[in-house]
mmCIF file as gemmi writes it, N, C-alpha and C atoms, coordinates in Angstrom:
data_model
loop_
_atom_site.group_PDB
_atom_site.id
_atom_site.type_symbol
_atom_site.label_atom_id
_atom_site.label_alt_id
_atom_site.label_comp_id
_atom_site.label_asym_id
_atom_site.label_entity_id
_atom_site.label_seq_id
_atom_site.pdbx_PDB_ins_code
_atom_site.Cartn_x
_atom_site.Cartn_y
_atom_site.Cartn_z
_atom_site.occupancy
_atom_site.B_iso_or_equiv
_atom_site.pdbx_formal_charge
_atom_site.auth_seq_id
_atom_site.auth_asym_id
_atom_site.pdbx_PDB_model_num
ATOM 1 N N . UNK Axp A 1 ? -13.187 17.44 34.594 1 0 ? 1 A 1
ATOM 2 C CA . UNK Axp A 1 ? -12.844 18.055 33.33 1 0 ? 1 A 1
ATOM 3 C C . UNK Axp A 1 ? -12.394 19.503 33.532 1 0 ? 1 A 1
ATOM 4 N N . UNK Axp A 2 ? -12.82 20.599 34.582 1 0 ? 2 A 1
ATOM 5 C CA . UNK Axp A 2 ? -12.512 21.462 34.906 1 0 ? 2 A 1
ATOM 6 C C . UNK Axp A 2 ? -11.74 21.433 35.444 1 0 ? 2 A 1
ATOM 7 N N . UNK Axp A 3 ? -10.93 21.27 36.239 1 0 ? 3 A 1
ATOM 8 C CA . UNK Axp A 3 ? -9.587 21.034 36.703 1 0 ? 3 A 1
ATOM 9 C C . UNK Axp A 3 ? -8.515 20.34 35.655 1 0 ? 3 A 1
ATOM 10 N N . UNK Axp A 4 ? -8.868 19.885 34.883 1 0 ? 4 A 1
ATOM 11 C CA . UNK Axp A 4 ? -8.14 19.074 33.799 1 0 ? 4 A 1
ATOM 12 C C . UNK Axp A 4 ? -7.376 20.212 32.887 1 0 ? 4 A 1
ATOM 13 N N . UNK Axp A 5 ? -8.522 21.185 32.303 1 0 ? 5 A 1
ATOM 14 C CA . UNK Axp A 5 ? -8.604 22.12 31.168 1 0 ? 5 A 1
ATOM 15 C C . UNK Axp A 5 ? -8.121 23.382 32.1 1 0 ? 5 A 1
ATOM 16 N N . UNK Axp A 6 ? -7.77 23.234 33.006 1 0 ? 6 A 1
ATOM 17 C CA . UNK Axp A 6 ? -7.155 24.366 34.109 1 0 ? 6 A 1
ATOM 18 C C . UNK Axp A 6 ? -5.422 24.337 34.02 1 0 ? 6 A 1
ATOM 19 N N . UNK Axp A 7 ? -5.051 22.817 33.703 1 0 ? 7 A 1
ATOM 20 C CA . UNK Axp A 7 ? -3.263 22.156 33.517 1 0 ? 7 A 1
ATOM 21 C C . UNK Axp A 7 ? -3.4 21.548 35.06 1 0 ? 7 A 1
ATOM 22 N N . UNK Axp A 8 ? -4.575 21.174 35.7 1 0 ? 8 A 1
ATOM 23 C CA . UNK Axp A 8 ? -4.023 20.13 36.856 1 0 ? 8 A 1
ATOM 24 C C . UNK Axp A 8 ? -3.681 19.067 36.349 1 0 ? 8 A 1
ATOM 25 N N . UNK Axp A 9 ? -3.305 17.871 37.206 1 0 ? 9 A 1
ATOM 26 C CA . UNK Axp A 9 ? -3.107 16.536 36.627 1 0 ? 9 A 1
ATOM 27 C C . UNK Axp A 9 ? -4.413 16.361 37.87 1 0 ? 9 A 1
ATOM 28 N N . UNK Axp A 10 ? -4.962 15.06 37.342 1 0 ? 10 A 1
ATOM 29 C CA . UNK Axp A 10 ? -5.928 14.238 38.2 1 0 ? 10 A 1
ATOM 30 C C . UNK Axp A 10 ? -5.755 12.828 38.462 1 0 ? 10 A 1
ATOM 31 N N . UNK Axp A 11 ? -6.267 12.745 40.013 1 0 ? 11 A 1
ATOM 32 C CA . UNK Axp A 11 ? -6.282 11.275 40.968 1 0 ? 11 A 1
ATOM 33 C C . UNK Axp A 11 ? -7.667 11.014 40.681 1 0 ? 11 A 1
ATOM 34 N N . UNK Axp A 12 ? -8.446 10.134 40.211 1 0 ? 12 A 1
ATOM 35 C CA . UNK Axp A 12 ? -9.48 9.667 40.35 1 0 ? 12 A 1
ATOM 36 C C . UNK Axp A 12 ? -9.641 8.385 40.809 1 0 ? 12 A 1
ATOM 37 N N . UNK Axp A 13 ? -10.666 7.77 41.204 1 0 ? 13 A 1
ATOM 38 C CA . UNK Axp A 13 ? -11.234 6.281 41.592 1 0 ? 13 A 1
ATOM 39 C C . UNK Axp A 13 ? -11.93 5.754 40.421 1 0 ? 13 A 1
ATOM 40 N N . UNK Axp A 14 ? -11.258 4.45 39.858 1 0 ? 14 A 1
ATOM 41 C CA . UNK Axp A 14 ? -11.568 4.068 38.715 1 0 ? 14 A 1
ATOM 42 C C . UNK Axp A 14 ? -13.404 3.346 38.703 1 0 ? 14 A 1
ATOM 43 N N . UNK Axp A 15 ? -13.888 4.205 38.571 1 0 ? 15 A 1
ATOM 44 C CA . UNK Axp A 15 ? -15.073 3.995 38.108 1 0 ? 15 A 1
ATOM 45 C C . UNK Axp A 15 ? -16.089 4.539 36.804 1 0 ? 15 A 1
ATOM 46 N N . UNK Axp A 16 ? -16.441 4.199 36.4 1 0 ? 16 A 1
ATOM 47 C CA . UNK Axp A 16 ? -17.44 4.563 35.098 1 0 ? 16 A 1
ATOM 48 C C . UNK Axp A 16 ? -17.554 6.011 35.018 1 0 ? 16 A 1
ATOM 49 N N . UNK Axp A 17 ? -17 6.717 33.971 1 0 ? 17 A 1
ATOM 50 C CA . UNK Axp A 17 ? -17.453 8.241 33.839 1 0 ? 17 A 1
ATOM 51 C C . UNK Axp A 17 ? -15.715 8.504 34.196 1 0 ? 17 A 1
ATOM 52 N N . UNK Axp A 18 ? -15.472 8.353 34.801 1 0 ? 18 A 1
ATOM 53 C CA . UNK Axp A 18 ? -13.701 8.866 35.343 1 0 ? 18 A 1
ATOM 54 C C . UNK Axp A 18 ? -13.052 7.859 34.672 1 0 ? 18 A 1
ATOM 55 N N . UNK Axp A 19 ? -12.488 6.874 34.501 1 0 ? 19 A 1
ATOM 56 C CA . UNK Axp A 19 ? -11.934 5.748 34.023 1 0 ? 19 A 1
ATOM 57 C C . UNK Axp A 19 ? -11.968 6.413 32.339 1 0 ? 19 A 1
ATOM 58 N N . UNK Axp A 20 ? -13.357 7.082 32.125 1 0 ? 20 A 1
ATOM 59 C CA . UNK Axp A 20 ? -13.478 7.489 30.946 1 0 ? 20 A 1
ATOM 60 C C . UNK Axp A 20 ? -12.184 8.897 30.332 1 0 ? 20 A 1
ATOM 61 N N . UNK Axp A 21 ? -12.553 9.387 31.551 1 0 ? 21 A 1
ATOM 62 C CA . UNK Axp A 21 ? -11.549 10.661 31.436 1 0 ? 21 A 1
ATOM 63 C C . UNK Axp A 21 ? -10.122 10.808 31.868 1 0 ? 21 A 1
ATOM 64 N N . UNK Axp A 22 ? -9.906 9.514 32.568 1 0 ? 22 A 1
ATOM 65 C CA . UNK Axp A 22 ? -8.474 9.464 33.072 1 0 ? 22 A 1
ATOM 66 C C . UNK Axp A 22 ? -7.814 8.05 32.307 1 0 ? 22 A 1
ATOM 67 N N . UNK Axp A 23 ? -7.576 8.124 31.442 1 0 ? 23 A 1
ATOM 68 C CA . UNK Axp A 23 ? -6.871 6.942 31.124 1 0 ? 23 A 1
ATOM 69 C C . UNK Axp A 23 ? -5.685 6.762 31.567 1 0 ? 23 A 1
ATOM 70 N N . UNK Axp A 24 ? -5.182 5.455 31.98 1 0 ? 24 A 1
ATOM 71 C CA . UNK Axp A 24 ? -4.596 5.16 33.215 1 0 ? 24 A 1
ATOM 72 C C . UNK Axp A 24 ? -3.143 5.563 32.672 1 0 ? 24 A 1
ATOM 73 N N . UNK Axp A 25 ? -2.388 6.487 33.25 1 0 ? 25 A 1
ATOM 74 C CA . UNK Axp A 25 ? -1.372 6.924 33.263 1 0 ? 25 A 1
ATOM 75 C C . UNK Axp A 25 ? -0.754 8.214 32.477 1 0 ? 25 A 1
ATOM 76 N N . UNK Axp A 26 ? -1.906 8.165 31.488 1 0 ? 26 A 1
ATOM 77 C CA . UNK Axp A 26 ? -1.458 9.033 30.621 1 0 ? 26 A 1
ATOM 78 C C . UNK Axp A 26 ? -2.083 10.424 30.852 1 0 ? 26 A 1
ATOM 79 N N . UNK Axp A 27 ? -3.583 10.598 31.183 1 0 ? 27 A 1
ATOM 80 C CA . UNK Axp A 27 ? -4.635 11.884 31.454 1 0 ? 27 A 1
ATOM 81 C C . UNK Axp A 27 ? -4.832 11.385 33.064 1 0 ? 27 A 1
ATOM 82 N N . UNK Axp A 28 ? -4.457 11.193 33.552 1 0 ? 28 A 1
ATOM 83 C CA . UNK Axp A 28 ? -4.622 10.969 34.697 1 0 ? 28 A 1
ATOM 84 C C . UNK Axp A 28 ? -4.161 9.8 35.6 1 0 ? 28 A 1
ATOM 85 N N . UNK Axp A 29 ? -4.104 9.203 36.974 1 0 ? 29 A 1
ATOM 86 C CA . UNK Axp A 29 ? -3.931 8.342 37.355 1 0 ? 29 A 1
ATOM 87 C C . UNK Axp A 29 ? -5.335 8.002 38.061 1 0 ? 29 A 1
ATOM 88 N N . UNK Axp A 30 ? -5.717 6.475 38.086 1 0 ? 30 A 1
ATOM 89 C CA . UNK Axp A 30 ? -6.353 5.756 38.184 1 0 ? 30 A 1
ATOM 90 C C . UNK Axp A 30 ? -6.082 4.824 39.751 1 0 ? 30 A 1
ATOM 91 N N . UNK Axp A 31 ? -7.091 4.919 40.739 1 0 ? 31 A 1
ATOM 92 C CA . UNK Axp A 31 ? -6.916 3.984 41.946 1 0 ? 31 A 1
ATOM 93 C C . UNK Axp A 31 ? -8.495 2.843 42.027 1 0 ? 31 A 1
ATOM 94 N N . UNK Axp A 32 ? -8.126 1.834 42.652 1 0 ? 32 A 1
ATOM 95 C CA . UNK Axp A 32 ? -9.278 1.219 43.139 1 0 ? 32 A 1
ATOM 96 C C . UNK Axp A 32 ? -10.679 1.825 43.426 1 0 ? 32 A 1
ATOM 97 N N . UNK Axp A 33 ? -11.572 1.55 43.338 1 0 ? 33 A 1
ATOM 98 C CA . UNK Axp A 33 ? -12.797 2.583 44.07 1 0 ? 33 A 1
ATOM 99 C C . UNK Axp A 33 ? -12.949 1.785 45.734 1 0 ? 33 A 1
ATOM 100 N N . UNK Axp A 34 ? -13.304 3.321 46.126 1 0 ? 34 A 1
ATOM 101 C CA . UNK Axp A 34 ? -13.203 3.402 47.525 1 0 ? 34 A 1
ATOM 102 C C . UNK Axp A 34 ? -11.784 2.763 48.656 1 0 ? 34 A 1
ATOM 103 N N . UNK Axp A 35 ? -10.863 3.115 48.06 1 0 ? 35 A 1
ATOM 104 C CA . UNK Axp A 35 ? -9.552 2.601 48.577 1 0 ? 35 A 1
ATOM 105 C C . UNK Axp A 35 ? -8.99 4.037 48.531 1 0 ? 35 A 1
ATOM 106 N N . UNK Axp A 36 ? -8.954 5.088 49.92 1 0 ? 36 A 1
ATOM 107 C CA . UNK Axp A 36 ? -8.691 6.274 49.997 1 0 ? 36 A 1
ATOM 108 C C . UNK Axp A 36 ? -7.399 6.425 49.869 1 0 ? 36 A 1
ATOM 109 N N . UNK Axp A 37 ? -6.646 5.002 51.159 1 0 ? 37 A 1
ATOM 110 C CA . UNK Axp A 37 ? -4.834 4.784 51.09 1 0 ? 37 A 1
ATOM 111 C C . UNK Axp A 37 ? -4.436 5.137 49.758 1 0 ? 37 A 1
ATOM 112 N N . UNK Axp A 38 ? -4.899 4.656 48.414 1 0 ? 38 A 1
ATOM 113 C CA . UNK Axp A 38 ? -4.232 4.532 47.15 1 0 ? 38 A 1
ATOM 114 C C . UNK Axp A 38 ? -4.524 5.573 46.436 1 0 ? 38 A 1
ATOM 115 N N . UNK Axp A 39 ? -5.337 6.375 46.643 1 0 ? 39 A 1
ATOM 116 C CA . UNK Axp A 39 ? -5.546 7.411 46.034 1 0 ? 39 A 1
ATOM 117 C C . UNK Axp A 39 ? -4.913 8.739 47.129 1 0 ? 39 A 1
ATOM 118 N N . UNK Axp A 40 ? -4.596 8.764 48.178 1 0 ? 40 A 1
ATOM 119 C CA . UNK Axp A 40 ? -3.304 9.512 48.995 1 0 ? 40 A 1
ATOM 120 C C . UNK Axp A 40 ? -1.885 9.329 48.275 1 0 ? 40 A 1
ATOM 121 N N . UNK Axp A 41 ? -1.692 7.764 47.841 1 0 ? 41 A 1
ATOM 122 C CA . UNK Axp A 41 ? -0.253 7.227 47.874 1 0 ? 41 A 1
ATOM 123 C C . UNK Axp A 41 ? -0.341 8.064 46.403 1 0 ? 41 A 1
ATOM 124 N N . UNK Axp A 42 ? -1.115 7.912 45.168 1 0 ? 42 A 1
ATOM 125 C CA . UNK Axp A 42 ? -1.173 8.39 43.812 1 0 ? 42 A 1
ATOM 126 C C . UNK Axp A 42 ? -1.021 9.824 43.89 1 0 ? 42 A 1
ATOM 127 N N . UNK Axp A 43 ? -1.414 10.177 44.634 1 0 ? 43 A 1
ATOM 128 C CA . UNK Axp A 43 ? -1.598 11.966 44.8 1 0 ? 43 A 1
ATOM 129 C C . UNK Axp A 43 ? -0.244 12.779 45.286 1 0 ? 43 A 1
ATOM 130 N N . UNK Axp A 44 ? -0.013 12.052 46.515 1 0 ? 44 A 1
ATOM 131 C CA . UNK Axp A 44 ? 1.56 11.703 47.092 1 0 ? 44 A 1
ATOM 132 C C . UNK Axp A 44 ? 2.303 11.771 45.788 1 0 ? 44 A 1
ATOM 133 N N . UNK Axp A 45 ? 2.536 10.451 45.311 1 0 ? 45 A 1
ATOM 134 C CA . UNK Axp A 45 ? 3.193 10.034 43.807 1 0 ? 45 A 1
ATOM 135 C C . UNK Axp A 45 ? 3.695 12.069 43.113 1 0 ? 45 A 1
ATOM 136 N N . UNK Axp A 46 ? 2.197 12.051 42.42 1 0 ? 46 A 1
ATOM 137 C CA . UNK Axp A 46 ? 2.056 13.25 41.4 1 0 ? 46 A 1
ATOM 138 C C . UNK Axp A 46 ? 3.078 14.337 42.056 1 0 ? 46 A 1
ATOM 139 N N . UNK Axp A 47 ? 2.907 14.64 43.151 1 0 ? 47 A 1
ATOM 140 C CA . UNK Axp A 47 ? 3.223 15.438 44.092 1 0 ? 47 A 1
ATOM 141 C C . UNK Axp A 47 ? 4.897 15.974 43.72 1 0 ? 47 A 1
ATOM 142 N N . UNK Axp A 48 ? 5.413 14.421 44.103 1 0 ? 48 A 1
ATOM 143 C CA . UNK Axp A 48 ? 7.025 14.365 44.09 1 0 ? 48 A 1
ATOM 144 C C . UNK Axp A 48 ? 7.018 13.928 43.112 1 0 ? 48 A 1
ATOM 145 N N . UNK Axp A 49 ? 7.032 13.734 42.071 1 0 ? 49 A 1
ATOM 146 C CA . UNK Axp A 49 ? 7.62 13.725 40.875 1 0 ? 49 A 1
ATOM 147 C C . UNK Axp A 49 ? 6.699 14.287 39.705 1 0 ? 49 A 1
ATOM 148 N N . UNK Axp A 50 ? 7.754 15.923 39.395 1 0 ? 50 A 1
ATOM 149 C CA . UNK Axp A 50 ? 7.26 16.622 38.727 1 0 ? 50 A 1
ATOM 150 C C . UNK Axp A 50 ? 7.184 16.289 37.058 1 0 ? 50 A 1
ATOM 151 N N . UNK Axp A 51 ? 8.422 15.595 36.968 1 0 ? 51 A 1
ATOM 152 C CA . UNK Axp A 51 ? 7.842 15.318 35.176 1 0 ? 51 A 1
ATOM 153 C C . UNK Axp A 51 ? 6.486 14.202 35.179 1 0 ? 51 A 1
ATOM 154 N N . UNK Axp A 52 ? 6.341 13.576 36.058 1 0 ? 52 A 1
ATOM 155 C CA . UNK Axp A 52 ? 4.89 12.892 35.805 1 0 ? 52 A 1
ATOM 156 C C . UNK Axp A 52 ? 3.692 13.967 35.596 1 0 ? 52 A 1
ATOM 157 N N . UNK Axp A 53 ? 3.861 14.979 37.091 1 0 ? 53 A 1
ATOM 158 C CA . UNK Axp A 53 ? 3.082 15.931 37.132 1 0 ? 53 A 1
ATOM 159 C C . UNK Axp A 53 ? 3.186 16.718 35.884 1 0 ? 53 A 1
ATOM 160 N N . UNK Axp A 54 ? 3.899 17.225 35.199 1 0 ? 54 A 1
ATOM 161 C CA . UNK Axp A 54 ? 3.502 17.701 34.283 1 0 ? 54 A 1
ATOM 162 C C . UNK Axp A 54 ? 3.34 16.626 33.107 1 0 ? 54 A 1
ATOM 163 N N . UNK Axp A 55 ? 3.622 15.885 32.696 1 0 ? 55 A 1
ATOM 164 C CA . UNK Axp A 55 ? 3.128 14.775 31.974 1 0 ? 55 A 1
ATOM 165 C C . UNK Axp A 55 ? 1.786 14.98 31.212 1 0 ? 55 A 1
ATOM 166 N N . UNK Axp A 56 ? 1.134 14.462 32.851 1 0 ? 56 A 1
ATOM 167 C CA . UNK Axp A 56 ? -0.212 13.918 32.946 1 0 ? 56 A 1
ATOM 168 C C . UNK Axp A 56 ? -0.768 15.194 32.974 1 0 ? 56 A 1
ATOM 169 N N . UNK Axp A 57 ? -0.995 16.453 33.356 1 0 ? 57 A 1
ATOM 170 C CA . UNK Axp A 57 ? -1.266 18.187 33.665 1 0 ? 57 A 1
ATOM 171 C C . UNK Axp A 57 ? -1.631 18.261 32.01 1 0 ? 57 A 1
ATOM 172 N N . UNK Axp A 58 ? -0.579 18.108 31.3 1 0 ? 58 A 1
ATOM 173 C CA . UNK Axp A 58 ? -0.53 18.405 29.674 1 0 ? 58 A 1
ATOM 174 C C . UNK Axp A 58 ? -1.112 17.683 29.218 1 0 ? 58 A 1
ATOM 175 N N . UNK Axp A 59 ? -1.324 16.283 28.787 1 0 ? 59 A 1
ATOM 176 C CA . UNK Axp A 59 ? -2.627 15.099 28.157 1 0 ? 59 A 1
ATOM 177 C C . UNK Axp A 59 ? -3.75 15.568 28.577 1 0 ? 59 A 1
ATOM 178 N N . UNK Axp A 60 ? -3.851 15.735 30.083 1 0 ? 60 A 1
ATOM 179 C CA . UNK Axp A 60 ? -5.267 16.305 30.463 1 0 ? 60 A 1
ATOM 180 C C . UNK Axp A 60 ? -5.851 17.224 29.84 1 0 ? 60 A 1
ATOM 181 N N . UNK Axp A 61 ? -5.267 18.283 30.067 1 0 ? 61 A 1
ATOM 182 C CA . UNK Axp A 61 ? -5.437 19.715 28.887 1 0 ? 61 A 1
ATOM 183 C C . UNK Axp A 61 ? -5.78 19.808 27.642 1 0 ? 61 A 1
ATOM 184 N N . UNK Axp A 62 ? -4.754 18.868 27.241 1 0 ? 62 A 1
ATOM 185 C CA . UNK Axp A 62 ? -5.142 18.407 25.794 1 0 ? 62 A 1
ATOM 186 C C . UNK Axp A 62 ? -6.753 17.623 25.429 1 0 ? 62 A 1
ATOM 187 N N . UNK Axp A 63 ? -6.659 16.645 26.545 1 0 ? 63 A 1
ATOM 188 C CA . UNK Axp A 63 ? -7.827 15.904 26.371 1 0 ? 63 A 1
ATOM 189 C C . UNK Axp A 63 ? -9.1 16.904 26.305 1 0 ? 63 A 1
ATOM 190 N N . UNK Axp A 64 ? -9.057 17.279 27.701 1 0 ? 64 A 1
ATOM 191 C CA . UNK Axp A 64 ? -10.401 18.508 27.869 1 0 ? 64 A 1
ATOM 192 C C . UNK Axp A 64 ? -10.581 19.187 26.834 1 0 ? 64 A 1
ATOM 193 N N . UNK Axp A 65 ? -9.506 19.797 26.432 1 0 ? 65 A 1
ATOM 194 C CA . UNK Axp A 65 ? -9.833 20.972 25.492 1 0 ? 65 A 1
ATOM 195 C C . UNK Axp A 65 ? -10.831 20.269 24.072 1 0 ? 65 A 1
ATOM 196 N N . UNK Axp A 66 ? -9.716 19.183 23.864 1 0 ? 66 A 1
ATOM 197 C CA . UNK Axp A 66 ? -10.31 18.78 22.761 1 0 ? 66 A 1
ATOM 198 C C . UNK Axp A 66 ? -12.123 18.156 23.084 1 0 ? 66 A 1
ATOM 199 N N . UNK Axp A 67 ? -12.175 17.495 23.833 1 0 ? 67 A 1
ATOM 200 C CA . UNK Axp A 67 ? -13.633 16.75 23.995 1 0 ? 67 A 1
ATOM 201 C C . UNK Axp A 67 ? -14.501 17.836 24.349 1 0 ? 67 A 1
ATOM 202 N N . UNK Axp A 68 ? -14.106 18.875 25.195 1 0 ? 68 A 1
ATOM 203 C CA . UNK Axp A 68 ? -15.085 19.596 25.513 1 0 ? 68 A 1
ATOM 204 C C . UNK Axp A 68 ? -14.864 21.026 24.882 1 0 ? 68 A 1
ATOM 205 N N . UNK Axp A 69 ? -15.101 21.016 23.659 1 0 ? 69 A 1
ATOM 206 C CA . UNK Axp A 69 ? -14.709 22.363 23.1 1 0 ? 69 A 1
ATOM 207 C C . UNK Axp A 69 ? -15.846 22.737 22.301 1 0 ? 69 A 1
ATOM 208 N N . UNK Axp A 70 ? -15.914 24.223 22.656 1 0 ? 70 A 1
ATOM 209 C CA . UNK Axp A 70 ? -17.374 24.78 22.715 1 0 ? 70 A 1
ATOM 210 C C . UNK Axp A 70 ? -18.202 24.604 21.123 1 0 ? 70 A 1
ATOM 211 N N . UNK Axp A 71 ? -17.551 24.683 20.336 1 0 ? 71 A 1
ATOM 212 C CA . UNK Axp A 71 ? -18.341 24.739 18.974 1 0 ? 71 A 1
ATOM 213 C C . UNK Axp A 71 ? -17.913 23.235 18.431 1 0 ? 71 A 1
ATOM 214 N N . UNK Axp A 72 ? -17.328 22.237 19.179 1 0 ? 72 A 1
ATOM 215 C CA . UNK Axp A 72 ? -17.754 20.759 18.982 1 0 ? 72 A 1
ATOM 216 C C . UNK Axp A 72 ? -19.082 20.305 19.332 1 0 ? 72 A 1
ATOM 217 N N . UNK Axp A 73 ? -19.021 20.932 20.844 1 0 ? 73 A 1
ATOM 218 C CA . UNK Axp A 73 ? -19.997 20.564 21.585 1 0 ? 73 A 1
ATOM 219 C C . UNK Axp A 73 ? -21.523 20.772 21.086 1 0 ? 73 A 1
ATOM 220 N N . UNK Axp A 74 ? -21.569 22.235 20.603 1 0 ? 74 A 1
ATOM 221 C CA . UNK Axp A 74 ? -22.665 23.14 20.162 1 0 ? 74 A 1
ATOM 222 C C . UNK Axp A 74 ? -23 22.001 18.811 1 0 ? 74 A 1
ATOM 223 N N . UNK Axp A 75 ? -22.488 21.499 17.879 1 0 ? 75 A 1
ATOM 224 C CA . UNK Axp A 75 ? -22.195 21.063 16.337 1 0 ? 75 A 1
ATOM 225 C C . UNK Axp A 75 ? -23.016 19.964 16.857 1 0 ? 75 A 1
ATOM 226 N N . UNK Axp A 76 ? -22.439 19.118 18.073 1 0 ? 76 A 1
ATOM 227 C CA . UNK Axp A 76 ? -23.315 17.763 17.98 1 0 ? 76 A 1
ATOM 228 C C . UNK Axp A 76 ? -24.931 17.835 18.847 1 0 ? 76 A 1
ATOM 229 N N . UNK Axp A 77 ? -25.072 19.041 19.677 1 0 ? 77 A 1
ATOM 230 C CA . UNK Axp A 77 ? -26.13 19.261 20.189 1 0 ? 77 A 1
ATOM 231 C C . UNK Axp A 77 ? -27.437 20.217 18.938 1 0 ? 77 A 1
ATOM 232 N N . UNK Axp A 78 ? -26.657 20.598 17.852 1 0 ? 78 A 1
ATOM 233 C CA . UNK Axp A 78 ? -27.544 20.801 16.609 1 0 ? 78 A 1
ATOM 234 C C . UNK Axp A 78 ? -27.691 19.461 15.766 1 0 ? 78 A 1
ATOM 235 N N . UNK Axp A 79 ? -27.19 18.459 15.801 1 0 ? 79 A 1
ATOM 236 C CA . UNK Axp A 79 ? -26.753 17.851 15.23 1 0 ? 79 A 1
ATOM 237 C C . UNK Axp A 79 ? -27.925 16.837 15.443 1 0 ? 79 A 1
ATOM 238 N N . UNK Axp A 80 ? -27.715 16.482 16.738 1 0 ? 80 A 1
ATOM 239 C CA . UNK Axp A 80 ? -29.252 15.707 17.702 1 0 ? 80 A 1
ATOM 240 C C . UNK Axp A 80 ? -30.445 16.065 17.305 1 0 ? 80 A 1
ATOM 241 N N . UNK Axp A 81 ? -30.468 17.538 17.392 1 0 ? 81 A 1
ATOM 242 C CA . UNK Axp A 81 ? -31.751 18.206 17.165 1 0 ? 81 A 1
ATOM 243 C C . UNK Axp A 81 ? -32.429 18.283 15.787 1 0 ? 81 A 1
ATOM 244 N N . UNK Axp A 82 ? -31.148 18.139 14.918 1 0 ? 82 A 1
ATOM 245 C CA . UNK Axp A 82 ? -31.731 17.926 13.699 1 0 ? 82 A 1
ATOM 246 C C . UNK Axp A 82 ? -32.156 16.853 13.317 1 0 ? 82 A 1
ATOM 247 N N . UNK Axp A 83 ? -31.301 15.588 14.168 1 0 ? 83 A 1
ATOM 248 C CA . UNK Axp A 83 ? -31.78 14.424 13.611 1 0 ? 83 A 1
ATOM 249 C C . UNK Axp A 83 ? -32.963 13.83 14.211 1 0 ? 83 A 1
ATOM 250 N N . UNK Axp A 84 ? -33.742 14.917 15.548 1 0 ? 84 A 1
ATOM 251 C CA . UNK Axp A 84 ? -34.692 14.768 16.382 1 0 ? 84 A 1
ATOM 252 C C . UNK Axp A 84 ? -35.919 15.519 15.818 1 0 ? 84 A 1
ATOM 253 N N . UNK Axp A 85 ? -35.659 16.36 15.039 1 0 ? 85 A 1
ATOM 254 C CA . UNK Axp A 85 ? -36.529 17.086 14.141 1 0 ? 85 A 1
ATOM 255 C C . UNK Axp A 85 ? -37.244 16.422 12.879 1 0 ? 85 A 1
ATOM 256 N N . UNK Axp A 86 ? -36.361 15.839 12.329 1 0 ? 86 A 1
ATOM 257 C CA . UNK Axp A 86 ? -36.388 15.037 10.535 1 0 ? 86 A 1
ATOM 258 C C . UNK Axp A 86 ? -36.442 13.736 11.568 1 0 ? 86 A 1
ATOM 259 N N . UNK Axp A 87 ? -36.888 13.156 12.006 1 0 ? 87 A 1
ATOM 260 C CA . UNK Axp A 87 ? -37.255 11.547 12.778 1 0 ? 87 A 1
ATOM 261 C C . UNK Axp A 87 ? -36.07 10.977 12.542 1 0 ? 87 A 1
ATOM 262 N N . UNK Axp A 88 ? -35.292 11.264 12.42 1 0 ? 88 A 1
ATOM 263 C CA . UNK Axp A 88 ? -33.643 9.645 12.56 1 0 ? 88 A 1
ATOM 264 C C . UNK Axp A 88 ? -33.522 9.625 13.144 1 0 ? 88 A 1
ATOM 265 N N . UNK Axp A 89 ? -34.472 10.464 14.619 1 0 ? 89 A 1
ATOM 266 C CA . UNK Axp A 89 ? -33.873 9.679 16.133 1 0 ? 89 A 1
ATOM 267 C C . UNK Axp A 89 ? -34.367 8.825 16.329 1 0 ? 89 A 1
């Protein structure tokens, strides 16, 4: 997510938690897990061709900013607490 909200584009290994944050093509590109070749060849990819690279650089950005933005974040961590306070948890 920090590298995301920076304007990188990201290579990840599609597994749980990343898969989450890279949706495949658009915030990121997506490889096999533990298949290093394909995540070289994807990275490679980004590399040489810059309108992808910026593409995917910009969704990312977008994404981060939006999911991880500080007084979202703060809103639902009061939010918990209140509903952990008054028993609706």
């Amino acid at each position: 997510a920090e590298a995301m909200a920076t304007g990188l584009p990201m290579v990840g290994m599609d597994a749980p938690g990343i898969r989450d944050m890279l949706s495949a093509g658009k915030t990121g590109l997506l490889v096999p897990e533990g298949d290093p070749e394909a995540l070289a060849d994807r990275t490679v990819r980004l590399l040489r061709d810059n309108p992808l690279f910026q593409r995917i650089a910009r969704a990312g950005r977008s994404l981060a900013e939006d999911r991880f933005n500080v007084r979202r974040m703060v809103a639902g961590y009061l939010e918990i607490a209140s509903d952990m306070v008054t028993g609706r948890w």
